[in-house]
N, C-alpha and C positions, 0 to 999 in steps of 0.2 A: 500203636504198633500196626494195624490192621486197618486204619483210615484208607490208607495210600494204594491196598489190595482189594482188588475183583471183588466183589460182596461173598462169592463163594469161597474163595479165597481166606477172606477175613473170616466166614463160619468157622472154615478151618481151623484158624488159625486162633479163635476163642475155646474151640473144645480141645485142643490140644494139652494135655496135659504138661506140670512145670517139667522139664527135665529128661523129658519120652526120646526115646529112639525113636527117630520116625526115617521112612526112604520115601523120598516125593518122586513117584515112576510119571516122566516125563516134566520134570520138573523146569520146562522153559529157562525163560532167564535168571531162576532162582529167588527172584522176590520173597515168594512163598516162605521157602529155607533160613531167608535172612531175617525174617521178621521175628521168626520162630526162634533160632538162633539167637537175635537180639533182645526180643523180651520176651525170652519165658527158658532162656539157659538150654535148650532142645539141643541133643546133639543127632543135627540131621543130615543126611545122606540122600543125596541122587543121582538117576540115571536121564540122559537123556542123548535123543537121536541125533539131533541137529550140534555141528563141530562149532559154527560159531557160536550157540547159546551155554554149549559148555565154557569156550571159553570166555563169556563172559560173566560165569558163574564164578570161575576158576579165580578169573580178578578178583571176583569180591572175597575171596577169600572161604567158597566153599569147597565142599568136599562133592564132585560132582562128576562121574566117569560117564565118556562116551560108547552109547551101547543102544542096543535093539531091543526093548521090553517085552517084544513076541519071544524072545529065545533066553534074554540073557538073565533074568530072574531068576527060574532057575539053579544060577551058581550062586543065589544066596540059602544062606540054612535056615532050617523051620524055626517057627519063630524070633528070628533075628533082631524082629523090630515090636517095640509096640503101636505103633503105626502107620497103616503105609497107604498112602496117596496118590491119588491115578486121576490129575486134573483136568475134564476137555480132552481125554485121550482115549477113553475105552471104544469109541467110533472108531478109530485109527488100526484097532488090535486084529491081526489076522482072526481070532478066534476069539472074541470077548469072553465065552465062560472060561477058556482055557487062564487068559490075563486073569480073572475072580477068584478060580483057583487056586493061583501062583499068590494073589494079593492076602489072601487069608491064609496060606501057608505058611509068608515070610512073616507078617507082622497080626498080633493079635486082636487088630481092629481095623479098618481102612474106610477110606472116605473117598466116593467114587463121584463125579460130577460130568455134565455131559449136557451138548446140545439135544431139545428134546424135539424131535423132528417131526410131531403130533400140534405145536405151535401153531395157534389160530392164524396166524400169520403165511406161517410157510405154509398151510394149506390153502389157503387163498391164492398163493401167488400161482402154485402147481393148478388150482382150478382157473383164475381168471386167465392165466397167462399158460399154463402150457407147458411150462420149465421151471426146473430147479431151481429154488431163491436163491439170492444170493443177499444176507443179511447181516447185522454187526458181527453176531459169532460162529457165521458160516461165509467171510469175507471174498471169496473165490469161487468162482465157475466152475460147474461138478468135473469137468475136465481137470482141474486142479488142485482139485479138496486130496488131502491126506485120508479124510473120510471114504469109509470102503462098507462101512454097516450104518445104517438108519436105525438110531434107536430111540425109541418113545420110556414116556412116562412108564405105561404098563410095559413095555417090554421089557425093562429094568426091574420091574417088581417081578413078572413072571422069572424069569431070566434068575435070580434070587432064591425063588419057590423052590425054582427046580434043581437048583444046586443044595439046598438045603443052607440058605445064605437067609442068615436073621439081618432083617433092617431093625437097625436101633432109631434111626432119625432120619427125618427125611426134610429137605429144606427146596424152595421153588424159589424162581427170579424173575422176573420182566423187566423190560427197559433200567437194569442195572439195582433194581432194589427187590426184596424178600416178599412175596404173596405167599398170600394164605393155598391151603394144599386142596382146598375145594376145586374141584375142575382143573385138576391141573395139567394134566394130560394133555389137555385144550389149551389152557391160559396160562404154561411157563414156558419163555423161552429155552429157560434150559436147570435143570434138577440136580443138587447135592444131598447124595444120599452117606450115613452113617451106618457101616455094614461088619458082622460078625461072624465066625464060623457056626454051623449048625449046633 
């Protein structure tokens, strides 16, 4: 099931419980949803911004409405789900504690993931060079990034502290595979965390 998905992705989609409500908030082209869907009976729901990713969700046969995650969350009820997913998007979020809020409100557990802009890499580039990377999972010119916050390793964990937001797991990646959490701040390109209400 989980071969064919993002490394992060597939964490996902191993800790996922058989059968969970889940809403994957910006759930791209849906992969994620169909996996979960397909082997493990998930009945999952999502939102997402972009018209043509919906409807190519909508083909495959999910359940996936067009919508704005800084607002439209919200119109879901407390607890709604028991999990909710915010893939490579919390960068994007007018207000990232505000989206952390909304994600442990609706669902009783959530899985947050994210380029970590702390990347021995991307600071290199910002020191040798002068400018903003532009890397496999930051693919575009800061003039073009959806990205509007730079968040790190620790920013995510402070950012957590301060909400009163328990990490239950926390998972790192480079060049497409799972590193150890030593130095990671430094050495992941980019962090899936496993996160709870206080």
């Amino acid at each position: 099931m989980a071969d064919t998905l993002r490394p992060d992705l597939a964490v996902i989609a191993a800790q996922v419980p058989q059968g969970a409500r889940v809403l994957d908030v910006g759930c791209g082209d849906g992969a994620l949803m169909a996996a979960l869907r397909d082997g493990k009976g998930v009945d999952a729901r999502g939102i997402e911004i972009d018209p043509e990713l919906v409807e190519r969700c909508v083909a495959r046969g999910l359940s996936v409405v067009q919508g704005d995650a800084d607002r439209d969350l919200t119109f879901y009820p407390d607890g709604a789900f028991d999990v909710a997913i915010l893939s490579q998007t919390l960068q994007t979020a007018a207000r990232p504690d505000h989206m952390m809020r909304e994600l442990l409100r609706v669902g009783r557990r959530a899985f947050v993931s994210f380029p970590n802009f702390a990347y021995w890499r991307m600071r290199w580039a910002l020191v040798s060079k002068g400018r903003m990377p532009v890397t496999r999972h930051l693919p575009v010119s800061w003039y073009e990034t959806e990205n509007i916050h730079h968040v790190t390793v620790k920013d995510f964990e402070l950012l957590s502290r301060d909400l009163g937001v328990r990490i239950e797991n926390r998972w790192f990646f480079t060049d497409e595979r799972e590193i150890g959490g030593s130095g990671a701040n430094w050495r992941a390109e980019y962090a899936l965390f496993e996160v709870s209400g206080g």
